[in-house]
N, C-alpha and C positions, 0 to 999 in steps of 0.2 A: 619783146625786145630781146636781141641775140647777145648775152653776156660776155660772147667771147670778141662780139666789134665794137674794134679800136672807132669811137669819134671824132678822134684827134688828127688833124692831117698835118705833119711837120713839112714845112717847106724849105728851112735850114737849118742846122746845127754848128756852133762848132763851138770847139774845145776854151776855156775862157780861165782854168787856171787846174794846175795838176802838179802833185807830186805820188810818194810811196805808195799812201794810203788811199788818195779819193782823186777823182775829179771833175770840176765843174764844168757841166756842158748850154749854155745859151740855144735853147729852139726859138725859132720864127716859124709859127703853128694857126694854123685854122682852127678855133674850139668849137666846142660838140654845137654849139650854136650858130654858127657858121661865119664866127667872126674872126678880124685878126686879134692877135694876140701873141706872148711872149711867156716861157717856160723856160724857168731853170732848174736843173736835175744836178743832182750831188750821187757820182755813182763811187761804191764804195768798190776797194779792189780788193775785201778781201771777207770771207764770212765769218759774221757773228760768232761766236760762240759762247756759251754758258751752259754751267756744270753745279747742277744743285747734289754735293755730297749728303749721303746718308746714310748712316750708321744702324747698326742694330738696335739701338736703344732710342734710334732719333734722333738725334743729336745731326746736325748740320754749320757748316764752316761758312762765315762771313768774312770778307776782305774787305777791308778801311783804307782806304785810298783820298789824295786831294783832287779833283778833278779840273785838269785847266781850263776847257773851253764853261764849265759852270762857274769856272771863281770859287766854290764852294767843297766840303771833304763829302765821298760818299760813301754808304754801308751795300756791299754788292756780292751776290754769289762770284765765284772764282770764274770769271769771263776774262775772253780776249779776241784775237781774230785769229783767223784759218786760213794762211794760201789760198789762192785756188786752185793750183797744183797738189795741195795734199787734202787726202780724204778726210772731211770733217772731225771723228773720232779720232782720232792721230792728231789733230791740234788738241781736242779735250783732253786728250789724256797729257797732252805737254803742257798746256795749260791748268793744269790741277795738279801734278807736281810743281811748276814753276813757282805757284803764288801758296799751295796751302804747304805741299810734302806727301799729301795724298797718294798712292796708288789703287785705286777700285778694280776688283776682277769682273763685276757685272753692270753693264750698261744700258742704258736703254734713251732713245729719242722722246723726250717728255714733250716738246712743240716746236713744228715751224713756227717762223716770226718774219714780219716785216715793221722795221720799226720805226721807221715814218713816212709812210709811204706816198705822202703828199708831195714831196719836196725828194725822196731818197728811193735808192731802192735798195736800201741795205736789209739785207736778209741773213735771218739769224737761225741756228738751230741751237737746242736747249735740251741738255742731257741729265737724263740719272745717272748718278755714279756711286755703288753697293759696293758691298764687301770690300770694306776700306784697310789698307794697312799704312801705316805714318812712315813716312822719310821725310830725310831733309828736303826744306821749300829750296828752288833756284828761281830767285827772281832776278828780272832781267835790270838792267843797270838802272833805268830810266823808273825805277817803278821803286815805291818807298812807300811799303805793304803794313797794315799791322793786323792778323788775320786769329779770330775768337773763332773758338768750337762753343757753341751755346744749342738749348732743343733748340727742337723746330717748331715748336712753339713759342718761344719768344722770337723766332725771326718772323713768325707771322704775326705776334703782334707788332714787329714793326714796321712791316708793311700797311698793317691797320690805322694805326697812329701819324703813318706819315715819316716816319724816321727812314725807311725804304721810298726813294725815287726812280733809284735806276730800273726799267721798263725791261731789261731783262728777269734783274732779277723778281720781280713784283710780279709778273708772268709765270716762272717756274716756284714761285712759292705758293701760290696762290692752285695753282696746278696740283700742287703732292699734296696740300690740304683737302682738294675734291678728292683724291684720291684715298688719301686717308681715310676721308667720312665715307665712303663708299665701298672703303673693303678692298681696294686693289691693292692697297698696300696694306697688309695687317699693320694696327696699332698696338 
């Protein structure tokens, strides 16, 4: 089997609701089995981003946010989204002053991501961000932040526990913990 062919033969598309951030597209598609059938895709206009800080000692920043399309508050490394006009790193870094006060001198790509790829094709990248110095957070209007410096060890327990949902962040913790145990990042 040739990994890289598409099955899917789309026979129409069109546009079915759109604003800033995303929009929804309706196909009229042949599926891999050669039947008719119906696809809707949520394409996002803008990438992921998330930004696991950390410090010499360990230590890692969580942001406490309510989240409206879950009804529910969530505990999340400092994400947001990225134009697709500006270079990824240039939102992370706007993004990690914006919500913590953060500035890091040293960076590094910790995972692509696609984060639901069934339904979306939002795609995400997830950064390390070292050699941290504190300034003032600027967060943006819409956004009513309440942001703990705690280890990184208790954020990974509460990815274990379940108190961590959001799938970026669960992703880039769970990532610097293999790293950890394996020496790429001295403990």
């Amino acid at each position: 089997m040739n990994e890289q062919h598409n099955p899917w033969q789309v026979k129409s598309e069109a546009s079915v609701y759109e604003n800033p951030w995303i929009q929804v597209i309706h196909h009229d598609v042949i599926n891999p089995s050669g039947g008719k059938g119906i696809y809707g895709k949520v394409h996002f206009k803008a990438t992921a981003i998330g930004i696991l800080p950390l410090d010499e000692q360990l230590n890692t920043w969580l942001v406490g946010q309510y989240r409206f399309p879950l009804n529910q508050y969530s505990w999340e490394i400092p994400e947001g989204g990225g134009p697709p006009d500006t270079e990824p790193l240039v939102s992370a870094k706007r993004e990690l002053l914006e919500e913590t006060g953060l500035v890091a001198s040293e960076w590094s790509v910790l995972l692509d991501i696609h984060l639901s790829n069934s339904v979306t094709d939002e795609y995400g990248l997830i950064y390390l961000a070292r050699q941290l110095e504190q300034h003032a957070a600027e967060p943006e209007e819409t956004e009513q932040l309440v942001v703990k410096k705690l280890p990184f060890e208790e954020a990974y327990r509460m990815v274990e526990s379940g108190a961590i949902t959001d799938s970026l962040s669960i992703a880039a913790i769970l990532k610097v913990k293999l790293m950890l145990l394996d020496g790429r990042i001295p403990a």
